[in-house]
N, C-alpha and C positions, 0 to 999 in steps of 0.2 A: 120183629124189628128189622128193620133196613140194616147193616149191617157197616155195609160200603156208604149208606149216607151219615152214619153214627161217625163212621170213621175219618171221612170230611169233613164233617163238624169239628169233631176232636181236635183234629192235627190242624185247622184252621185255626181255632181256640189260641193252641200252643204257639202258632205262631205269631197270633195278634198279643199273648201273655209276655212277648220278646219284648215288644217294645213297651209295655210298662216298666218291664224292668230296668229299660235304661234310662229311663227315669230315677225309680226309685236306687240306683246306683249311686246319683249323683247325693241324696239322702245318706245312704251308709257312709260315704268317703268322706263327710264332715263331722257326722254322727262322731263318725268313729276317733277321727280327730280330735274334737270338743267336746263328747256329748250334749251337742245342741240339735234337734232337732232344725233345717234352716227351712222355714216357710218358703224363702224366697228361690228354692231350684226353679218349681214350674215358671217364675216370671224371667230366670235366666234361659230356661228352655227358650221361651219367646223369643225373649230378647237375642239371642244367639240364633237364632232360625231368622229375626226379622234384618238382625244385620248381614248374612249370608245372602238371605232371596234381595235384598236391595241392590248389592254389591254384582250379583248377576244379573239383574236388568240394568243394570246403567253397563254393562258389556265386559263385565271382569270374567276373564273365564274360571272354570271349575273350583279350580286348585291355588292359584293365586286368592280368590275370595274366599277360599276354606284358610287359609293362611290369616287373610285377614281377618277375619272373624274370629280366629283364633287366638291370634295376638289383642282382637280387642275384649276377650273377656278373658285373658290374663292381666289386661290394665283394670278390669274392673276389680278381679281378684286381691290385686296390690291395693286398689283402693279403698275395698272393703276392711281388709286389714287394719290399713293407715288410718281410715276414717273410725269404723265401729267396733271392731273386733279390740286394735291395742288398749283403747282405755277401759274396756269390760274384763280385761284381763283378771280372774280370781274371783270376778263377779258370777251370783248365782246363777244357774242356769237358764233360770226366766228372763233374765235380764239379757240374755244372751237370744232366747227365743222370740221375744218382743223385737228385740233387736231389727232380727231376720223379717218381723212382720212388718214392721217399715220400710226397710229395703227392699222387702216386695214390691209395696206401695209406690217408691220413689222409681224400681227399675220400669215400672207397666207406664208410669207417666210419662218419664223420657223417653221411652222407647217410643210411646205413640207420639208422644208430642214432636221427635226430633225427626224422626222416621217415617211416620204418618201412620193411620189406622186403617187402611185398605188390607184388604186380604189381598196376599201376594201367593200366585201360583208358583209351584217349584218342580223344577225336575232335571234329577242326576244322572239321567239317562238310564233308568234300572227301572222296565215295563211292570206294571202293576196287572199283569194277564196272568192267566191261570193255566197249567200246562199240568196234562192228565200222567199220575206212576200208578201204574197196578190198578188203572181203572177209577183213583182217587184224584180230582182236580187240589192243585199245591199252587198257591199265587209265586211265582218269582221274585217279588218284591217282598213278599214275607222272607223266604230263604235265604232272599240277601243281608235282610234286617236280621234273622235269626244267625246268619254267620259273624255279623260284622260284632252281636253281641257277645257269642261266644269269645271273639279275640281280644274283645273288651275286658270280659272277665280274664282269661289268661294273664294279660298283660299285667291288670293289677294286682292280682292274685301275687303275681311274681316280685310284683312294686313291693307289696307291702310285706313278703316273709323273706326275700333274699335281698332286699338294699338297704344301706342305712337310715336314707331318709323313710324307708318307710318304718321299719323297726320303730326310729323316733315316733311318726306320727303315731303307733300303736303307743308309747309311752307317753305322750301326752295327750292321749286320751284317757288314759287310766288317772294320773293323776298332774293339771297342770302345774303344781307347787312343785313335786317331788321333780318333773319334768326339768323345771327349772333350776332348781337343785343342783341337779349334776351336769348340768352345762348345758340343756339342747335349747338352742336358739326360737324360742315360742313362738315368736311375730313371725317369722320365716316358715318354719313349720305349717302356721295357719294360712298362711299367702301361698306355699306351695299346695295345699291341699284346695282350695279354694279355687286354685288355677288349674288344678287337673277336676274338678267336679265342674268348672267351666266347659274341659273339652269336652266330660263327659255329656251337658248339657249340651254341645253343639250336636254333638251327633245324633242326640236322641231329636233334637229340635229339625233337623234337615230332614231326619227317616217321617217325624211326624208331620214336618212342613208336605214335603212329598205325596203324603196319603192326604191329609186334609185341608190343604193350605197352612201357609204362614197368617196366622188370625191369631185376636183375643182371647180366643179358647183354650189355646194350648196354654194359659198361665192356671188351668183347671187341671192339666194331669199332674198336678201336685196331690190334690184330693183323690184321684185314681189311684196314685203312686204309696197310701196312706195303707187300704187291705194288703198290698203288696209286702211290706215294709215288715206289717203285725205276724204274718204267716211266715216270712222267710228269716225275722229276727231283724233290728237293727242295726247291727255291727256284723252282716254277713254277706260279703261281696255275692258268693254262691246261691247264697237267701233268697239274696233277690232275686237270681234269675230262678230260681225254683219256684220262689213265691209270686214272680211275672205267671210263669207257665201253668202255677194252680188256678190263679187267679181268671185270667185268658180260657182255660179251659172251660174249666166250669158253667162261667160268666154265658159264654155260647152255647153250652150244653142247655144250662138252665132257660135261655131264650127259646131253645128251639122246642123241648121236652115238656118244661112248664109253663112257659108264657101263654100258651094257648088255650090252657085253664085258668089262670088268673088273672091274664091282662097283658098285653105287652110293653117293653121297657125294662124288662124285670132285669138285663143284663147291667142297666145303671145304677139298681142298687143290692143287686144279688150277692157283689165282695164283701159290701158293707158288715152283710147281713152275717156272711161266713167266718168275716173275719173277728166279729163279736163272739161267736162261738165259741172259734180259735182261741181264743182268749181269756176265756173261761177255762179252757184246758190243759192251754201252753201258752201263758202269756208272755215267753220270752221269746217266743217261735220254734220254729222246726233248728234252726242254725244258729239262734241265739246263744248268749251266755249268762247263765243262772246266776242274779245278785242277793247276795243277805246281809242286810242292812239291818243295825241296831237302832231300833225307832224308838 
C-alpha cells in the first residue's frame, strides 16, 4: 500500500468531513433547544449563501454583505418564532418537525422565486489550491474551512456551558413546561437559538457556496448532514464535528479503496450505510446522551 497516498486520502477526507459538520451544527443548536429535529437547516443554508453571493455581485463588498446576510436570517429567525414556532408551543414534537418540513418548502421557493435560480459563483478570496507538507498535497481552502470550524465549535461550546442564555437554552430543551415554570422566557430563547443556527448556516452556506456554487443542491446537505448527526449524537456540538470528520473520511477512503470493486459513487451512500450500523450499536452516538423512557 502507498502509504503517503493513503495519507492524502485520509486527511483530504477529514477535511471535506469539516464542512458537513457545519452543517449538521446548525441541526444540534435547535435539536438541542426544542428537541425538534428542523428539516429546514439545509434550505437556510441556501438561502443564506444565495442572499450573500447576490449581495456581492451587485458590488457589496465582503464584510458589509456578510453583515447583511446576517441580519437577514436573524429576521428570518424572529419570524420563524412569531409565525411557527410560538403557537406550537407544548405541541408534540411532530407537530413541530412537519412544522420545519414546510418551512423548508416555503424558504427554497422564495428564495428562488425572489432571487432567481441561477447558480451563483462565489469567492472570499481563500484559493482552493493544494500546497504540498511532508510530501502530502493539503487544499488551503479546506484548512481554512477546518479552522474557521474549529472556532465555531469553541465559541459555542462557550455559549452554551458559561452564559446564561445558553444554560437556558439547555433547560428548555430538556423540558419546555418546566422551562417555563421558572421564568425563562421560551419565544426569546427559541428566536435566539434560531438566529445563531442562522449564522451558523451562513457560514457553512459561503464555505459551500465557494466549493460548488451557490445552487439548488445545497438545500441536499441536509440529507448529508443526517449520518453526521447519528455518529456524533444529536445534542453534541463536538459530535458533530467528530461525526463530520468520520464521516468525510471514510466516505473518501471507501471511494478510493472500494469503489473500484463494486462501482463508483459508493462515497454518496457509504455514510448511510455506516450510519445504520452505528446505530444498531450506539444509537445515541459517540457524544450522545442515553434516554429511558417509560413506554
Amino acid at each position: 500500500m502507498d502509504w503517503s497516498f493513503f495519507t492524502e486520502v485520509f486527511i483530504g477526507g477529514l477535511l471535506a468531513g469539516v464542512m458537513y459538520s457545519l452543517v449538521a451544527l446548525g441541526f444540534v443548536l435547535i435539536y438541542k433547544a426544542s428537541g425538534v429535529l428542523n428539516f429546514a437547516q439545509g434550505a437556510m443554508v441556501f438561502l443564506a449563501a444565495l442572499i450573500f453571493a447576490v449581495l456581492r455581485e451587485k458590488g457589496l463588498p465582503l464584510w458589509p454583505a456578510l453583515f447583511a446576510a446576517l441580519g437577514a436570517m436573524v429576521l428570518l429567525a424572529f419570524a420563524v418564532e412569531r409565525v411557527i414556532l410560538r403557537p406550537l408551543v407544548n405541541q408534540p414534537p411532530i407537530s413541530l418537525f412537519m412544522a420545519t418540513i414546510g418551512l423548508a418548502f416555503l424558504i427554497e421557493g422564495l428564495a428562488q422565486g425572489i432571487l432567481g435560480a441561477q447558480v451563483h459563483s462565489l469567492d472570499i478570496g481563500v484559493p482552493d489550491v493544494p500546497f504540498s507538507v511532508l510530501g502530502i498535497n493539503v487544499s488551503q481552502f479546506d484548512l481554512f474551512s477546518a479552522g474557521t470550524a474549529a472556532l465555531l465549535v469553541v465559541v459555542l461550546a462557550i455559549f452554551f456551558s458559561r452564559t446564561r442564555v445558553g444554560r437556558a437554552l439547555r433547560a428548555v430543551g430538556d423540558d419546555h413546561q418546566a422551562a417555563l415554570a421558572v421564568g425563562i422566557p421560551l419565544q426569546r430563547i427559541w428566536a435566539i437559538v434560531w438566529a445563531v443556527a442562522g449564522f451558523v448556516a451562513l457560514v457553512a452556506g459561503i464555505l459551500w457556496g465557494c466549493r460548488t456554487g451557490v445552487q439548488f443542491s445545497l438545500t441536499l446537505l441536509a440529507l448529508k448532514a443526517l449520518p453526521v448527526l447519528i455518529l456524533g449524537g444529536f445534542t453534541s456540538i463536538p459530535g458533530a464535528i467528530v461525526g463530520g470528520l468520520i464521516v468525510g473520511a471514510t466516505e473518501k477512503l471507501a471511494e478510493v479503496y472500494i469503489g473500484p470493486h463494486i462501482g463508483s459513487g459508493i462515497e454518496n451512500w457509504f455514510p448511510y450505510v455506516l450510519a445504520t450500523i452505528f446505530l444498531l450499536i450506539r444509537p445515541e452516538g459517540l457524544f450522545g446522551e442515553k434516554r429511558i423512557e417509560r413506554v
